[in-house]
C-alpha positions as CSV (number, residue, x, y, z in Angstrom):
1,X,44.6,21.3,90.8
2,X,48.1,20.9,89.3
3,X,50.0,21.6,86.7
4,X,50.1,17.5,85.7
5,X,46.4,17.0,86.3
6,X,45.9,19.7,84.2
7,X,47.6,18.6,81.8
8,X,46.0,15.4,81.9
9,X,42.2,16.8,81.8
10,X,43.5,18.9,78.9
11,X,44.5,15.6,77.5
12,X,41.3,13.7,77.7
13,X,39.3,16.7,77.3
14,X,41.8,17.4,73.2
15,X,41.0,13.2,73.4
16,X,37.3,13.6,73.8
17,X,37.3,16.3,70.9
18,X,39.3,14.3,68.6
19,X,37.0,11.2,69.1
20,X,33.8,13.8,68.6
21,X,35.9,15.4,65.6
22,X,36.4,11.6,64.4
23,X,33.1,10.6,65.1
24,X,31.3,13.5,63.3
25,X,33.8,13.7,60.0
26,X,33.0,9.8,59.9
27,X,29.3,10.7,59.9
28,X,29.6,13.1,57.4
29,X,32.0,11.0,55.3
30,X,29.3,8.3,55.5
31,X,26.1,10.8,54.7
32,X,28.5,11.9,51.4
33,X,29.0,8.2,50.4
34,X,25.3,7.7,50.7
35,X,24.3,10.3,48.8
36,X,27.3,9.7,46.0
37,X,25.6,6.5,46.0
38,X,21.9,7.6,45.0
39,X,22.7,10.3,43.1
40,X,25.6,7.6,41.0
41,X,22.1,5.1,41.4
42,X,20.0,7.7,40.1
43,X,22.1,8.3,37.2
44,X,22.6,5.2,36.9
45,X,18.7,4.4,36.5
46,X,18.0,7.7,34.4
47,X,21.0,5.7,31.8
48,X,19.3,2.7,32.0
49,X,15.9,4.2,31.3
50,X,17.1,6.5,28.5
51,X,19.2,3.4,26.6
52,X,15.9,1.2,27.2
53,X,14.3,4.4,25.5
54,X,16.6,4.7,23.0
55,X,16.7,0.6,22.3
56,X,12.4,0.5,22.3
57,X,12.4,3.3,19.8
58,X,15.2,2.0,17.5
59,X,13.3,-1.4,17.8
60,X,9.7,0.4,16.5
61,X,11.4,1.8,13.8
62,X,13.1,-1.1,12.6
63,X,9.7,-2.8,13.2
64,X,7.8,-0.1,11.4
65,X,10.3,-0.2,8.4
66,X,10.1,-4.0,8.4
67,X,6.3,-3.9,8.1
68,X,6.2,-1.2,5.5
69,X,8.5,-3.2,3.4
70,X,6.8,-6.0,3.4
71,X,3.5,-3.8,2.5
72,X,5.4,-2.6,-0.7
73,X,6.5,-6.0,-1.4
74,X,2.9,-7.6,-0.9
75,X,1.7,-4.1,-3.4
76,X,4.4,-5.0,-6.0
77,X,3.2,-8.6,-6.0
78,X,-0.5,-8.0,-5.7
79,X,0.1,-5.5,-8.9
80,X,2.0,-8.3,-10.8
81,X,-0.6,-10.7,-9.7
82,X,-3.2,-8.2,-11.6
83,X,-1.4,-7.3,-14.2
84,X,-0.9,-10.8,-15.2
85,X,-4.6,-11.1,-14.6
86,X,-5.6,-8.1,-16.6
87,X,-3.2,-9.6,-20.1
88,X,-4.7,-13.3,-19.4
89,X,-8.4,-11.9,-19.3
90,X,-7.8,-9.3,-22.7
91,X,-5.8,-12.6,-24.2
92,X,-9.2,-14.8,-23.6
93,X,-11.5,-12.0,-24.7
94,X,-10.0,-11.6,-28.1
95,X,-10.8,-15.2,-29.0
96,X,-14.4,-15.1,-27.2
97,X,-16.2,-13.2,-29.9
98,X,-19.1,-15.1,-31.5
99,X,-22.0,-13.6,-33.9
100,X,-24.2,-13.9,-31.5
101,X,-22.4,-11.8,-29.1
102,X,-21.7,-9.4,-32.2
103,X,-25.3,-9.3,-33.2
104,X,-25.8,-8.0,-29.3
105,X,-23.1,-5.3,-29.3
106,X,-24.0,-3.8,-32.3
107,X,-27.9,-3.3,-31.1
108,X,-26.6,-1.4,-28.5
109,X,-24.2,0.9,-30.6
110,X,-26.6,1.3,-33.6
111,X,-29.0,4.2,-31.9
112,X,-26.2,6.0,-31.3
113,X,-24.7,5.7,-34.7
114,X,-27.4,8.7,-36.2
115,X,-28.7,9.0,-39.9
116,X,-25.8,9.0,-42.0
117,X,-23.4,6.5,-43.4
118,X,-21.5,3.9,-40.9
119,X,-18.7,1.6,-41.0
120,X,-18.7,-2.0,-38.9
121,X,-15.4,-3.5,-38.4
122,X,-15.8,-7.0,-37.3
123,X,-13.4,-10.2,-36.2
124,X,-12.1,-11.9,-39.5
125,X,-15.0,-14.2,-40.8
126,X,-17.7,-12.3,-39.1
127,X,-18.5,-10.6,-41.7
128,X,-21.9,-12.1,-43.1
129,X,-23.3,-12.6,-39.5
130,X,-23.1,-8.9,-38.9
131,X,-24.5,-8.5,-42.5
132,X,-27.2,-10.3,-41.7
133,X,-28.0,-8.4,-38.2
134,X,-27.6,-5.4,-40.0
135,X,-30.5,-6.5,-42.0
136,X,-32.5,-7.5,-39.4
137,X,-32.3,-4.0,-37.5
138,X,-34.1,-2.5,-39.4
139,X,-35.2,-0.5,-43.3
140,X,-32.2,1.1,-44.6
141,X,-29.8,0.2,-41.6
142,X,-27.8,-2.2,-43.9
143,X,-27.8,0.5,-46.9
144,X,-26.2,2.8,-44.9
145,X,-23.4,0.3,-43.3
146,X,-20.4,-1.2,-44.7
147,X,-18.9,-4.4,-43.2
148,X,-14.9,-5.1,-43.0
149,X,-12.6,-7.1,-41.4
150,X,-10.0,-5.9,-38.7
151,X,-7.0,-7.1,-39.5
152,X,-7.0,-9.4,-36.7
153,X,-9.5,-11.1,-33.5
154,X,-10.5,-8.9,-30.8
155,X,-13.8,-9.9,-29.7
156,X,-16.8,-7.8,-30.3
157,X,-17.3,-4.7,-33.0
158,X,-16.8,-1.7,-33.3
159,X,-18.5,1.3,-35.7
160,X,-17.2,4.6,-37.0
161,X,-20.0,7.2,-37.8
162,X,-18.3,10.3,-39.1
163,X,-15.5,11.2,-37.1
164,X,-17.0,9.1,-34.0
165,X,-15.3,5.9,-33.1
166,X,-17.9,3.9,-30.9
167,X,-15.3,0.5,-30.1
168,X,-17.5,-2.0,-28.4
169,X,-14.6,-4.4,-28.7
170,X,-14.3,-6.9,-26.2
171,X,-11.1,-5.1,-24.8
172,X,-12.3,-1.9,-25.4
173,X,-15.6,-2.7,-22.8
174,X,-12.4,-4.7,-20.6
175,X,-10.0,-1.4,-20.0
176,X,-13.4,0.9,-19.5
177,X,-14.4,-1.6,-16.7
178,X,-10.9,-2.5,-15.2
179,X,-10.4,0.6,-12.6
180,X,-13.4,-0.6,-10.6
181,X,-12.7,-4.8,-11.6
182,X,-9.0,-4.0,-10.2
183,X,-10.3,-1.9,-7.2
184,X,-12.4,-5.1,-6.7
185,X,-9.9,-7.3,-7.3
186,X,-6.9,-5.8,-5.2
187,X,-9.4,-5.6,-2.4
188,X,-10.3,-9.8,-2.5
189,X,-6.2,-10.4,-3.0
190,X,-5.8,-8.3,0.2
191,X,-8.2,-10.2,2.5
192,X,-6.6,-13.7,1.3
């Protein structure tokens, strides 16, 4: 072999490695591009899930905030609602009294007014219809009670006995009862 075709095999052999050398650096320039790609997709994807995240949860809490303001709202309206309620009922009670109804409150306060002296106090112009009950109750009840006016109508009586207060007024029996009658009533305006 000579010194030309020598050369020359040298020459395709240095060929043959530069097209291997090409060929190989092209497969691993191809594998790096690949995996750039899913690792830039994966990261991509992990963004996407995390801002979807991020958007959900934002979303839920803006949900959440817009639902417990609206509960507020509907508890500030349902307590107006009652309160309003709770002044029209007391407003209609202080002008429901009658003598009858007098003559019925006082039999249930008079056994617990004792043996000694007792004051009625009475709606203006009531005053002879309790009189008269008084009578009826029983020996010596009437001696032992005097009968006066409150200064204005309130529905119902009430006695003092001694220190003791027993009010049996119509709004007096109203704000004993109202806890449970609101508890009733909040529950009914929360159903409709």
């Amino acid at each position: 072999m000579g010194y030309l075709e020598l050369l020359r095999v040298l020459g395709e052999e240095a060929a043959r490695e530069a097209r291997d050398v090409r060929a190989a650096a092209e497969r691993e320039r191809a594998a790096i591009l690949a995996r750039a790609r899913e690792e830039a997709a994966a990261a991509r994807e992990a963004l996407v899930i995390r801002a979807r995240a991020e958007a959900d949860a934002r979303r839920r809490s803006q949900l959440e905030s817009l639902a417990l303001e609206r509960e507020r709202a509907l508890l500030v309206e349902r307590r107006r609602l009652l309160a309003d309620l709770h002044g029209e009922v007391l407003q209609r009670l202080r002008t429901s009294g009658t003598p009858e109804l007098d003559a019925r409150l006082l039999a249930e306060l008079l056994p617990e007014v004792g043996d000694g002296p007792f004051e009625v106090v009475v709606d203006p112009g009531g005053e002879e219809p309790v009189r008269a009950a008084l009578a009826a109750a029983g020996p010596g009840v009437a001696a032992r009670a005097t009968v006066r006016a409150a200064p204005e109508r309130r529905g119902g009586v009430a006695v003092v006995a001694g220190r003791r207060v027993l009010d049996d007024t119509l709004p007096a029996r109203l704000e004993r009862a109202w806890p449970e009658l609101e508890a009733a009533l909040a529950t009914i305006l929360g159903e409709g």
